[in-house]
C-alpha positions as CSV (number, residue, x, y, z in Angstrom):
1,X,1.6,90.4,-25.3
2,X,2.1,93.8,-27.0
3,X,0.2,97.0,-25.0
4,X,-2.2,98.3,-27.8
5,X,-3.9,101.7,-26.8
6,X,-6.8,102.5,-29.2
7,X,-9.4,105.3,-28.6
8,X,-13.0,104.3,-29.0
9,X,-16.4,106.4,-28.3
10,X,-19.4,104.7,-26.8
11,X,-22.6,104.3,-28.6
12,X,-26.1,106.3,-28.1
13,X,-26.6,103.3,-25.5
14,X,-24.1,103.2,-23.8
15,X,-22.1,100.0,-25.8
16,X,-18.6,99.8,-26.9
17,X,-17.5,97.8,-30.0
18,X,-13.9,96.3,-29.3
19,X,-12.0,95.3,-32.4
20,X,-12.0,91.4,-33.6
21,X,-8.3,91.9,-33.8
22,X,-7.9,92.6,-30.2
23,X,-10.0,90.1,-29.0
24,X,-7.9,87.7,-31.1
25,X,-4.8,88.7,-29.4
26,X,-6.2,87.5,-26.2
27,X,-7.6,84.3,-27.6
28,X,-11.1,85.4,-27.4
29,X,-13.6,84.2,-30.3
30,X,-17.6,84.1,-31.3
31,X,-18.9,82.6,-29.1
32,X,-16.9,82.8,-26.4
33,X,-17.9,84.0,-23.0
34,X,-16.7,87.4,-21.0
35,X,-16.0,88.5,-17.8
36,X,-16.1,92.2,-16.6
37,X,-14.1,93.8,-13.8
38,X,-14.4,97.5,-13.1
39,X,-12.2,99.1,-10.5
40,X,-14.0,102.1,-9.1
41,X,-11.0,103.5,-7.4
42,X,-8.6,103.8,-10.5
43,X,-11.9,103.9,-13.2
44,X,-9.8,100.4,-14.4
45,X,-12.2,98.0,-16.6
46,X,-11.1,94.7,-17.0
47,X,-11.9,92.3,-19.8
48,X,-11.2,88.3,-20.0
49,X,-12.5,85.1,-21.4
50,X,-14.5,83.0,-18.6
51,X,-14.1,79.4,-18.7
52,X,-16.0,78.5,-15.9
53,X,-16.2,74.7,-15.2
54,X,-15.1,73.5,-18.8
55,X,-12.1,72.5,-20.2
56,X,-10.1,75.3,-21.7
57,X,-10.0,73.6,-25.2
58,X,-13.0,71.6,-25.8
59,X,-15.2,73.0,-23.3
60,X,-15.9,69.5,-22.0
61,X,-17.2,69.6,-18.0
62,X,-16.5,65.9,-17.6
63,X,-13.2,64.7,-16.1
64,X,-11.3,68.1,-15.7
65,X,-8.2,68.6,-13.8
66,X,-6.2,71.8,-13.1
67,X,-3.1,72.5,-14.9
68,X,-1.6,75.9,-14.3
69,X,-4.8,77.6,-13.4
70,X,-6.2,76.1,-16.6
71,X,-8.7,73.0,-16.5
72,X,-8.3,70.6,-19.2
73,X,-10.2,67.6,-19.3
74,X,-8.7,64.0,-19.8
75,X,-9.1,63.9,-23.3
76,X,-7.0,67.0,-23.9
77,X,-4.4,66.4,-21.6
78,X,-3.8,62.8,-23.8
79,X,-4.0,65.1,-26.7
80,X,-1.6,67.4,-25.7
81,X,0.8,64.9,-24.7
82,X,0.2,63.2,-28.2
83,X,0.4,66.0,-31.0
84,X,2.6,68.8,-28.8
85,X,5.2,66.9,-27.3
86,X,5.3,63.9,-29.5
87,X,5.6,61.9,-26.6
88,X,4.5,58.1,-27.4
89,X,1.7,58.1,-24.5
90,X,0.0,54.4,-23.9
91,X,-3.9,55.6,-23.2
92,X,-6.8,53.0,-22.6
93,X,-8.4,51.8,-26.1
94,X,-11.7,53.9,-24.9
95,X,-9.6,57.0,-25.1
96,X,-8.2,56.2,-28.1
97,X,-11.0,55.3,-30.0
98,X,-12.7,58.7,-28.5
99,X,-9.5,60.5,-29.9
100,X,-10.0,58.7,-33.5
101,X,-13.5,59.3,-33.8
102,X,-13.1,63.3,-33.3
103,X,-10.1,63.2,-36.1
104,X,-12.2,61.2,-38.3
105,X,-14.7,64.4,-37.8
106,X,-12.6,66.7,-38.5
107,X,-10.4,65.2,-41.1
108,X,-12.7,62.6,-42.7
109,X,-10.7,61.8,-45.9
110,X,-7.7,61.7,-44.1
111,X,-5.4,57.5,-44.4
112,X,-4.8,55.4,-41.8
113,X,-1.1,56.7,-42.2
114,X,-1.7,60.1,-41.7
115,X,-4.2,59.4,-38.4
116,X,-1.0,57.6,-37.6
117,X,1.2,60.3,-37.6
118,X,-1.2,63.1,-35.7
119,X,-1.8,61.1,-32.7
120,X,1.7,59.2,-32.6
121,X,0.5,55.5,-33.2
122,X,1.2,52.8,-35.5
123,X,-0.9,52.0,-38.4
124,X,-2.0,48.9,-37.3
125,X,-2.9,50.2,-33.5
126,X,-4.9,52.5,-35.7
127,X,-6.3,49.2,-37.7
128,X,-7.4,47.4,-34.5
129,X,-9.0,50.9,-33.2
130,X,-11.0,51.4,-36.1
131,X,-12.2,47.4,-35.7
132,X,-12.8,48.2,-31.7
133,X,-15.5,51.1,-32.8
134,X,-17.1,49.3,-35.9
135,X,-17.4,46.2,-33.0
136,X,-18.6,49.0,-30.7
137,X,-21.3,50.6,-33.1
138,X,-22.7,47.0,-34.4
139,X,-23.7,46.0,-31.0
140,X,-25.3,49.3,-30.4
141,X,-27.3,48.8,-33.3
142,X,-28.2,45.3,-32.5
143,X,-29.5,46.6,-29.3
């Protein structure tokens, strides 16, 4: 990451306004939470993102496992292996299904051919998924 030295004055109480391009570089966002480290001896303040017990990604607390001083919960880690690495991954159908769900969220007009193609399935494994949750969602509603 590139060293950017800016010069900023405090406000009348006491605060300090750090620019949204900065906090960009270091993958920090609305939202997001911040941890503070002051070294009294060399007058060093430090600034990071705190993840605390959630996944680095989705924020999730459930199923989390360490990778490289990251956590990253279950879900992500498939994820990861799916659309980074195009890696053809086997995951249970629960998974799966959880997986199609949040695309059909986030990309709701989207074909089976292109849900496909993002998480590195075939059409029809897509077909039976989509059967699996409308299965899934009757009996909850018959319930």
């Amino acid at each position: 990451m590139p060293h950017v030295k800016m010069t900023k004055n405090l406000d009348p109480t006491g605060r300090l306004v750090i620019p949204k391009e900065i906090l960009y570089t270091c993958g920090i966002f609305h939202g997001h939470s911040i941890e503070f480290f002051a070294d009294e001896k060399t007058g060093t303040l430090l600034l990071q993102r705190h993840y605390g017990q959630s996944c680095h990604f989705c924020l999730s607390t459930e199923k989390l496992s360490d990778f490289k001083g990251f956590l990253i919960c279950k879900n992500c880690h498939y994820m990861l292996k799916i659309v980074f690495m195009r890696v053809q991954v086997f995951q249970p159908k629960e998974i799966m299904s959880q997986l199609l769900l949040d695309l059909y969220e986030s990309h709701p007009h989207a074909t089976q051919q292109q849900y496909a193609g993002i998480l590195g399935i075939s059409e029809a494994r897509i077909s039976q998924l989509i059967q699996q949750v409308f299965d899934q969602t009757s009996a909850q509603l018959e319930e």
